[in-house]
BAGURO-590476 format. One record per residue (C-alpha): residue number from 0; x, y, z. Coordinates in steps of 0.2 Angstrom, whole numbers, padded with zeros to 4 digits. Layout:
(node NUM; (X; Y; Z))
...
//
This chain:
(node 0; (-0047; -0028; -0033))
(node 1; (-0046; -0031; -0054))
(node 2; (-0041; -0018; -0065))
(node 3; (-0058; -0016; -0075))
(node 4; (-0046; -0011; -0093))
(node 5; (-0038; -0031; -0087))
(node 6; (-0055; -0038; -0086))
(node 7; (-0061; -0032; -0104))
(node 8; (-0043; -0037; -0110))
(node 9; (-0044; -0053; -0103))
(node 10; (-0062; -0058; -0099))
(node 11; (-0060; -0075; -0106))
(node 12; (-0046; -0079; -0100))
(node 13; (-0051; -0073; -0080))
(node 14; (-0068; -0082; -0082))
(node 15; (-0056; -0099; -0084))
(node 16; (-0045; -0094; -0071))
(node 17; (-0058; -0090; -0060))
(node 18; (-0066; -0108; -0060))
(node 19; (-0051; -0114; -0052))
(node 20; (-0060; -0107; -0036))
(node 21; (-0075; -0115; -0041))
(node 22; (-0083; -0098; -0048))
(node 23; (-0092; -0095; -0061))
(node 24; (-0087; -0078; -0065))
(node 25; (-0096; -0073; -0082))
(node 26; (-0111; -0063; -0078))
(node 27; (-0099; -0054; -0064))
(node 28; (-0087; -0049; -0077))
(node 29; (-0100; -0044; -0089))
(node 30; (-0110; -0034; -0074))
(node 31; (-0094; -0027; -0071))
(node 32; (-0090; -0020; -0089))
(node 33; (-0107; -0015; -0093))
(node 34; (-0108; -0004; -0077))
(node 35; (-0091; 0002; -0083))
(node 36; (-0100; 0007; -0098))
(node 37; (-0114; 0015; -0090))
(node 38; (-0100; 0022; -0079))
(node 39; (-0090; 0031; -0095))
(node 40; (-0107; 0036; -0107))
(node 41; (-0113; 0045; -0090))
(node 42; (-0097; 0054; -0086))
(node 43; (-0096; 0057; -0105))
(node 44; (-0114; 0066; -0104))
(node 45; (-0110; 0076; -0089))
(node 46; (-0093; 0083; -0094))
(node 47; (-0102; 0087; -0111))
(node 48; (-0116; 0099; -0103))
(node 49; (-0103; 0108; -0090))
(node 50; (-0092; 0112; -0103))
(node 51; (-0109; 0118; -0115))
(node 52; (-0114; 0128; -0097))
(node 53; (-0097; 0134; -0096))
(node 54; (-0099; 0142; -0115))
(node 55; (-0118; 0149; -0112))
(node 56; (-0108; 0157; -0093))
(node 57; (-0096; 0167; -0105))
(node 58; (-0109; 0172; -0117))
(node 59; (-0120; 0178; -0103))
(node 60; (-0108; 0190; -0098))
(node 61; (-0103; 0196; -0115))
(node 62; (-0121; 0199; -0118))
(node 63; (-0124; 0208; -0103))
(node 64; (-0110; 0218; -0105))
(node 65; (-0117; 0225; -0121))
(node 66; (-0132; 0228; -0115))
(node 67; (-0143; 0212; -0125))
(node 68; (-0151; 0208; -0109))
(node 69; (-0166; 0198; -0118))
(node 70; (-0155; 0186; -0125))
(node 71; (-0144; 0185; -0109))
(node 72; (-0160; 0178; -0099))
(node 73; (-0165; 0166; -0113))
(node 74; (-0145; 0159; -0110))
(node 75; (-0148; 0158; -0092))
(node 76; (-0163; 0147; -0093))
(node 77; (-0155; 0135; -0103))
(node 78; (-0139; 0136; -0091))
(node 79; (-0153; 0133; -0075))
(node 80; (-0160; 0118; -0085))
(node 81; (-0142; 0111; -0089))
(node 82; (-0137; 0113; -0070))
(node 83; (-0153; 0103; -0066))
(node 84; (-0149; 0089; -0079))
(node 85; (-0130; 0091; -0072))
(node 86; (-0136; 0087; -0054))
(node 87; (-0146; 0070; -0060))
(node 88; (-0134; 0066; -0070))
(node 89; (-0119; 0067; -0057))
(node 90; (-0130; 0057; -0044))
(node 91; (-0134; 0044; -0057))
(node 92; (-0115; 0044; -0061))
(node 93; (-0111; 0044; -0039))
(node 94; (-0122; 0028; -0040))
(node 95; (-0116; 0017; -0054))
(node 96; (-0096; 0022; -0048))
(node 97; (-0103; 0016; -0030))
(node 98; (-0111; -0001; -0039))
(node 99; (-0096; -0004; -0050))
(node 100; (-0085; -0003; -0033))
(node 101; (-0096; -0016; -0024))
(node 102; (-0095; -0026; -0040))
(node 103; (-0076; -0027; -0041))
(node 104; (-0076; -0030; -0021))
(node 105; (-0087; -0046; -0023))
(node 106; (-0074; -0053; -0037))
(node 107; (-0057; -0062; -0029))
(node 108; (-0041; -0060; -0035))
(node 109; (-0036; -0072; -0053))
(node 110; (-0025; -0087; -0048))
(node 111; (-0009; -0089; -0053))
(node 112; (-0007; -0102; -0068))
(node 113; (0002; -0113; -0056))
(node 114; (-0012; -0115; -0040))
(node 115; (-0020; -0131; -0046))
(node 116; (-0039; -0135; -0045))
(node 117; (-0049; -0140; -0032))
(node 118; (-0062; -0138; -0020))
(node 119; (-0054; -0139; -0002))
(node 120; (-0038; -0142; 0009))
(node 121; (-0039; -0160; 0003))
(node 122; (-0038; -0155; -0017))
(node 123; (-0019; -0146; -0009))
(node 124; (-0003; -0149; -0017))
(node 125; (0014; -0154; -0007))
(node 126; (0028; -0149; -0013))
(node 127; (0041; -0150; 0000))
(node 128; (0045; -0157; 0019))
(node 129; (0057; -0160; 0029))
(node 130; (0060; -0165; 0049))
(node 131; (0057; -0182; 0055))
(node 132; (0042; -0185; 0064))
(node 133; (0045; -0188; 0084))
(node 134; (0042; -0207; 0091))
(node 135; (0031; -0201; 0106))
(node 136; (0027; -0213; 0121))
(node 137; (0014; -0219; 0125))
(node 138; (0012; -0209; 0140))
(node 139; (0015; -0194; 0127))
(node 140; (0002; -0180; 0129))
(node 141; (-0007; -0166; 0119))
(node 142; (-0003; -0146; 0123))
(node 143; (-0017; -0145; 0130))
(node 144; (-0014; -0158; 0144))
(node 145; (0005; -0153; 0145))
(node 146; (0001; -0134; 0148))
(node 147; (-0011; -0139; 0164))
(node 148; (0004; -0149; 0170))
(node 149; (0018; -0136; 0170))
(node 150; (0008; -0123; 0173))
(node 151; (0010; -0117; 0157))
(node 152; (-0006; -0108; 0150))
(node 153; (-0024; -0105; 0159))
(node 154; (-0038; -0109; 0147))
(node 155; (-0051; -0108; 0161))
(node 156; (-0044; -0094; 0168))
(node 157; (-0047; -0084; 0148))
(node 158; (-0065; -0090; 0150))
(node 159; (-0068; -0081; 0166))
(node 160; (-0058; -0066; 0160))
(node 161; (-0065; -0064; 0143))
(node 162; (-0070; -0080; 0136))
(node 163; (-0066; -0097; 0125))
(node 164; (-0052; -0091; 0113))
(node 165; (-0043; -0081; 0125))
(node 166; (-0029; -0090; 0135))
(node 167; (-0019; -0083; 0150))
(node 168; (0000; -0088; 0147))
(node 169; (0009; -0091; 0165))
(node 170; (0027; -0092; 0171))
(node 171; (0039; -0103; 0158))
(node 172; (0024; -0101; 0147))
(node 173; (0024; -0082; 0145))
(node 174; (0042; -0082; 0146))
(node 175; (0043; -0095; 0129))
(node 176; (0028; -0086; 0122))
(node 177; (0040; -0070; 0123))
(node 178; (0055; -0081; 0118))
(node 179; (0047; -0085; 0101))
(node 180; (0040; -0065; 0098))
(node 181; (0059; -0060; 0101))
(node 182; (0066; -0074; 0091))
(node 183; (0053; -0071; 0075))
(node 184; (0056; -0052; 0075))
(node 185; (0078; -0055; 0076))
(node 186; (0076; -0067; 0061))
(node 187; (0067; -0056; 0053))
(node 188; (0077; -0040; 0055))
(node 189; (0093; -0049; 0051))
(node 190; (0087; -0054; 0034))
(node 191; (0085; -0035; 0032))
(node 192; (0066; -0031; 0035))
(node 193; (0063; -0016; 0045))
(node 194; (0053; -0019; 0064))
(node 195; (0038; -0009; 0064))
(node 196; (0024; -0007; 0080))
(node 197; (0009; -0005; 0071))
(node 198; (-0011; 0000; 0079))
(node 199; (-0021; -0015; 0084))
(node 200; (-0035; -0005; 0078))
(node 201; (-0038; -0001; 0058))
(node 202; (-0052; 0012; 0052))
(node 203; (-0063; 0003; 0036))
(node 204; (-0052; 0011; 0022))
(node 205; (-0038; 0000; 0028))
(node 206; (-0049; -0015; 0028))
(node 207; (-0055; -0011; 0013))
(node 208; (-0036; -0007; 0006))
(node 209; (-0030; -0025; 0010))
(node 210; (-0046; -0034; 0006))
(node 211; (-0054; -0039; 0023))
(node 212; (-0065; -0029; 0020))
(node 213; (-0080; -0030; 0015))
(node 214; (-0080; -0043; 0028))
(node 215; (-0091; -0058; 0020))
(node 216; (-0086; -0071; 0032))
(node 217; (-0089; -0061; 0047))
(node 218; (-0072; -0064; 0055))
(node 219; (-0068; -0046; 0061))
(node 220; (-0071; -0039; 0079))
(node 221; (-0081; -0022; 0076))
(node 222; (-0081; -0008; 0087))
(node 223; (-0097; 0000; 0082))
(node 224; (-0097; 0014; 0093))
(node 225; (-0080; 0020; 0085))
(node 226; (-0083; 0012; 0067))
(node 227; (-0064; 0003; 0072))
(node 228; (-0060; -0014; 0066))
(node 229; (-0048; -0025; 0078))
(node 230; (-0034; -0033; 0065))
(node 231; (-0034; -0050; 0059))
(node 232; (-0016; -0048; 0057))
(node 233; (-0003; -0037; 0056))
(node 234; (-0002; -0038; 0036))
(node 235; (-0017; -0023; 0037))
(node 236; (-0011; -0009; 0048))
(node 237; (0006; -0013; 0039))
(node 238; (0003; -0012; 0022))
(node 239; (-0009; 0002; 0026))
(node 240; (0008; 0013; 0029))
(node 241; (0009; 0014; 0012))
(node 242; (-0007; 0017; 0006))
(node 243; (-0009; 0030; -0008))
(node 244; (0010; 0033; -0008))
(node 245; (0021; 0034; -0024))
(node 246; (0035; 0025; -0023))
(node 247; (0052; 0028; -0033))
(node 248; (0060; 0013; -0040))
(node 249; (0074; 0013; -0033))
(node 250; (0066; 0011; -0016))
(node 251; (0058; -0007; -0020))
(node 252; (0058; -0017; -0012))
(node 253; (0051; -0011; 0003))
(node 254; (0052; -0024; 0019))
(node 255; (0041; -0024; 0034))
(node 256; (0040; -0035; 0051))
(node 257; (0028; -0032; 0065))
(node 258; (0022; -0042; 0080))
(node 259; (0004; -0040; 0085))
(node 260; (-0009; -0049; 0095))
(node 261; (-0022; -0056; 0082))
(node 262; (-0042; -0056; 0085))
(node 263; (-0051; -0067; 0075))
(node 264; (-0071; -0072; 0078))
(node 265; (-0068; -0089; 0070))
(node 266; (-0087; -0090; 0069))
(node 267; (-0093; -0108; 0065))
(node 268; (-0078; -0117; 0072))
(node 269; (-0082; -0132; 0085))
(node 270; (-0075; -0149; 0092))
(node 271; (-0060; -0155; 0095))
(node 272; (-0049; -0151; 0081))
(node 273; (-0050; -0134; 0088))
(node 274; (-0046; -0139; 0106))
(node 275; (-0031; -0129; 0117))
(node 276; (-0021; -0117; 0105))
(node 277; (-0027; -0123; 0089))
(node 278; (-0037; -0112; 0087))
(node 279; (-0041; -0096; 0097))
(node 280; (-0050; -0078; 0095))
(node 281; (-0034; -0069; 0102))
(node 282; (-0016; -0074; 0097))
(node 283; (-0001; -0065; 0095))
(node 284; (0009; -0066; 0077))
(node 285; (0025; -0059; 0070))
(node 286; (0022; -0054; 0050))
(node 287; (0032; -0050; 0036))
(node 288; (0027; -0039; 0023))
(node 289; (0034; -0035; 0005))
(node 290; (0031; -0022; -0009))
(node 291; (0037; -0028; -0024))
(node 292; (0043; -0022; -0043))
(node 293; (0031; -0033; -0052))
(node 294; (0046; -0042; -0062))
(node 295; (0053; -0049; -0045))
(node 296; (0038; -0052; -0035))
(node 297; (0038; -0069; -0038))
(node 298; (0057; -0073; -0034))
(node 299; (0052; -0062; -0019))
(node 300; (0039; -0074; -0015))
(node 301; (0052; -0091; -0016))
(node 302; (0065; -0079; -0006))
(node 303; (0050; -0078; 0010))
(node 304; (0045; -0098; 0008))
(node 305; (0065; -0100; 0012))
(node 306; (0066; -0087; 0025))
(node 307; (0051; -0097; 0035))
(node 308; (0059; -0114; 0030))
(node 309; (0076; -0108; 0039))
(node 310; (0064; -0102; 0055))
(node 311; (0056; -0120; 0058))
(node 312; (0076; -0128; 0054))
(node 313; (0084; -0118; 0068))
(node 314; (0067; -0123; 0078))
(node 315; (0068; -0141; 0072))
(node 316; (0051; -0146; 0069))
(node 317; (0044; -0155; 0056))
(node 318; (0036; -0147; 0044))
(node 319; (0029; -0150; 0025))
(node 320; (0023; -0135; 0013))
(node 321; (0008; -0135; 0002))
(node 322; (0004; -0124; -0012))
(node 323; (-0015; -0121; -0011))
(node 324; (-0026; -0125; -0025))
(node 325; (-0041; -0113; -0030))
(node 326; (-0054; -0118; -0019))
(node 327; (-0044; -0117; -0002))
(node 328; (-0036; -0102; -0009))
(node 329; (-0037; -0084; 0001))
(node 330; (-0049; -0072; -0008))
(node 331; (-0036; -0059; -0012))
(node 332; (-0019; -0070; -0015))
(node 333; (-0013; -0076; -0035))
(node 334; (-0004; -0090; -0025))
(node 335; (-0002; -0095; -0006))
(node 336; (0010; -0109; 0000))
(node 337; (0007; -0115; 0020))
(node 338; (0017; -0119; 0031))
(node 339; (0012; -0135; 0041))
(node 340; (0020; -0142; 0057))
(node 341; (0018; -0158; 0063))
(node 342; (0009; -0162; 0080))
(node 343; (0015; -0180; 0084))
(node 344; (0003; -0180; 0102))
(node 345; (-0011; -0177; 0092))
(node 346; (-0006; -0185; 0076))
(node 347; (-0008; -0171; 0063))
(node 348; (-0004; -0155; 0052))
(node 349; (-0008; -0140; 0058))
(node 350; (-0004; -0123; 0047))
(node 351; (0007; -0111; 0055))
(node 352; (0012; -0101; 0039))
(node 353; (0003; -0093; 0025))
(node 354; (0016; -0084; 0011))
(node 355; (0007; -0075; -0002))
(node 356; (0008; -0068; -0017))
(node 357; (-0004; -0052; -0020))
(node 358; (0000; -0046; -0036))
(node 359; (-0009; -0031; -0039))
(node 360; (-0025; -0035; -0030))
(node 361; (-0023; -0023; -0014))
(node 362; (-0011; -0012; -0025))
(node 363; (-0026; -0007; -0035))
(node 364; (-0037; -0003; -0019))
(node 365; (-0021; 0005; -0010))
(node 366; (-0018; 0016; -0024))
(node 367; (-0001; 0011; -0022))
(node 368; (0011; 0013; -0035))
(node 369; (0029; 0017; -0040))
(node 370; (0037; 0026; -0052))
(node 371; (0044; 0016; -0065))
(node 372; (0060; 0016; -0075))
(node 373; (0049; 0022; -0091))
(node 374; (0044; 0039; -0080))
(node 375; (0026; 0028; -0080))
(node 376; (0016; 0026; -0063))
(node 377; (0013; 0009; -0059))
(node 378; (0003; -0005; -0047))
(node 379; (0016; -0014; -0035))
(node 380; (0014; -0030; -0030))
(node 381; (0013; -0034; -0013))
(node 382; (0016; -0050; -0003))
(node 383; (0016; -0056; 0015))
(node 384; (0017; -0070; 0026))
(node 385; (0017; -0075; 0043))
(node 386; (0035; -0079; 0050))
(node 387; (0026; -0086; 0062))
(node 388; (0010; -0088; 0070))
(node 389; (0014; -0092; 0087))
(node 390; (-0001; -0104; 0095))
(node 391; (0001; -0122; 0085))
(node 392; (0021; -0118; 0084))
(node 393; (0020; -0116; 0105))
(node 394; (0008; -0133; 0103))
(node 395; (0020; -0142; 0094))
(node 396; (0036; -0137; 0102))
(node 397; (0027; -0144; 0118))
(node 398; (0020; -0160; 0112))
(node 399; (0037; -0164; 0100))
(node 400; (0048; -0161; 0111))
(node 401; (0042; -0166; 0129))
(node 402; (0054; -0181; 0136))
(node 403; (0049; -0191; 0154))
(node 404; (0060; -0178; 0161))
(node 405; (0051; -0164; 0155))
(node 406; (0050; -0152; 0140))
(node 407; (0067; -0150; 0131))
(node 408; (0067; -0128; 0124))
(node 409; (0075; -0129; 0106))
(node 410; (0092; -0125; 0108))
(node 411; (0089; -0108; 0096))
(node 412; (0075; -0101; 0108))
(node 413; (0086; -0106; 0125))
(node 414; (0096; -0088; 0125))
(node 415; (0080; -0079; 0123))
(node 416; (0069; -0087; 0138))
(node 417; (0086; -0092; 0149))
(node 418; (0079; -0110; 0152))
(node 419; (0081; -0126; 0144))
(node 420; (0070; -0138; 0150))
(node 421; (0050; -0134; 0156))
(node 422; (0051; -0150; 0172))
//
């Protein structure tokens, strides 16, 4: 969420940063300052008769007790008729806190000056790949094909269960599915973040905290009956554990990993790119989270892109990174890179990595802050990504590395689900 004293500092400049994303953002900003106004004049009015009702309260009972009852009555009708304009003006003051709040929900976060322009995925920026792409036969076949023919994942048997999106791993599979969980989560604690098992279940303020919420896509699994939201990812319950804390200094950064299933509706998405694991309603992810001193988030950020580079090395897949430009970036991220694998069955890129930067954005709605060197309270920054989703790695591992004789494990994930080859 935007600091509102930010927006009236830089309106300008946000309303120009803003159309990166394609948004015309002038009459939002200005809605947003001149409820801010409406906001301070009100609060100014209401503070200025409880502290004139305060006054008439302490002449009342000096009055009283000298015996100037007449004019002790006068005083109390005048206090009643303050306490009446008190009481419209705190509901008008309730509201136009509660319309200011739903203003600055509705705007995204501002871009960084380095997310280019553009309108979709296909306006997005390479910037770096490595891996050479695997020579398939012509026998070669998609996930989908190989997991039916090793037994390897049950997409029927989800649609009986629950429904499409929901896969049943089997045998080697489950056992590689674990493999990459185990593998995700010892990478990641070896480069010194801390493992967390977090609730798969978030309440609305920690939707609202990390910005899923309000949900204008429709994406989230509700649980009406308990007004219980199942996560998207891990990056809400997590950065939820911090939510209205004050940090010292000297305990940034702060580091979190966590595995959890995902559950996303992924409403509106049809045919065959989203065939197999591509894209499902249930899938498991490990995360990584930071908090971040606002001077170093941005080194922090280039220090996550590396961690996930050094992932798909050991993995040895091909992969290309893209810094998303303003249309395709997320509502609540100053600057995202994805991660992209290369499917060779299917002949395509598929994202299995988002590393962002939210500056202050969920900060503000966390009411998370640290306590500078200065002795002053500020905003962190925080900043995750996924280290890694684990359906299209699963897919591509399979598709990429299958051989006539079989599926060849890569040789880092070999110790973790004691095969080596899937025949």
């Amino acid at each position: 969420m935007l600091q509102i004293n930010n927006i009236r500092e830089h309106k300008d400049a946000y309303i120009t940063a803003l159309a990166k994303r394609g948004m015309d953002a002038k009459e939002a900003l200005e809605d947003v300052l001149t409820t801010d106004e409406t906001r301070r004049a009100t609060q100014a009015q209401l503070d200025e008769i409880l502290s004139q009702s305060n006054i008439f309260s302490k002449e009342i009972g000096l009055l009283l007790k000298n015996g100037e009852v007449q004019k002790a009555n006068l005083l109390k009708e005048k206090t009643g008729q303050l306490k009446e304009q008190s009481k419209t003006l705190q509901s008008t003051l309730n509201d136009t806190v509660e319309k200011l709040q739903q203003l600055l929900y509705d705007i995204p976060n501002i871009p960084d000056e380095s997310v280019p322009s553009g309108t979709d995925e296909n306006d997005n920026e390479e910037i770096y790949s490595e891996g050479d792409i695997p020579k398939l036969s012509e026998e070669a076949l998609p996930h989908w094909d190989l997991a039916k023919k090793y037994d390897l994942i049950d997409f029927e048997l989800g649609v009986k269960i629950t429904g499409a999106g929901f896969p049943v791993y089997k045998g080697k599979g489950a056992r590689l599915q674990r493999a990459l969980i185990s593998y995700f989560l010892d990478k990641n604690t070896g480069a010194g973040y801390t493992e967390y098992q977090v609730p798969y279940l978030v309440n609305e303020t920690s939707g609202i905290g990390t910005g899923q919420l309000p949900d204008k896509e429709g994406q989230m699994y509700h649980v009406g009956i308990d007004d219980l939201y199942l996560i998207p990812t891990a990056e809400v319950p997590v950065t939820n554990i911090f939510r209205g804390d004050l940090l010292p200094h000297n305990q940034l950064p702060v580091k979190c990993t966590a595995y959890t299933p995902c559950f996303r509706r992924e409403a509106g998405s049809y045919g065959a790119h989203v065939r197999g694991l591509n894209r499902l309603h249930q899938f498991d992810k490990v995360e990584i989270v930071r908090i971040e001193h606002p001077a170093n988030s941005y080194a922090a950020l280039d220090g996550m892109v590396e961690h996930v580079k050094g992932i798909l090395q050991d993995l040895k897949l091909p992969y290309r990174i893209l810094r998303l430009c303003g249309g395709d970036l997320g509502f609540t991220s100053a600057l995202t890179y994805d991660f992209e694998v290369f499917s060779s069955a299917q002949d395509r890129w598929l994202e299995i990595s988002s590393v962002s930067n939210f500056e202050t954005y969920q900060a503000n709605r966390l009411k998370l802050r640290f306590k500078d060197t200065d002795g002053k309270n500020k905003l962190v920054h925080t900043l995750n990504g996924s280290a890694l989703a684990l359906p299209r790695v699963l897919a591509c591992i399979l598709e990429n590395c299958q051989t006539p004789k079989g599926i060849k494990i890569p040789e880092v994930l070999v110790p973790y689900c004691g095969f080596e080859t899937i025949h």
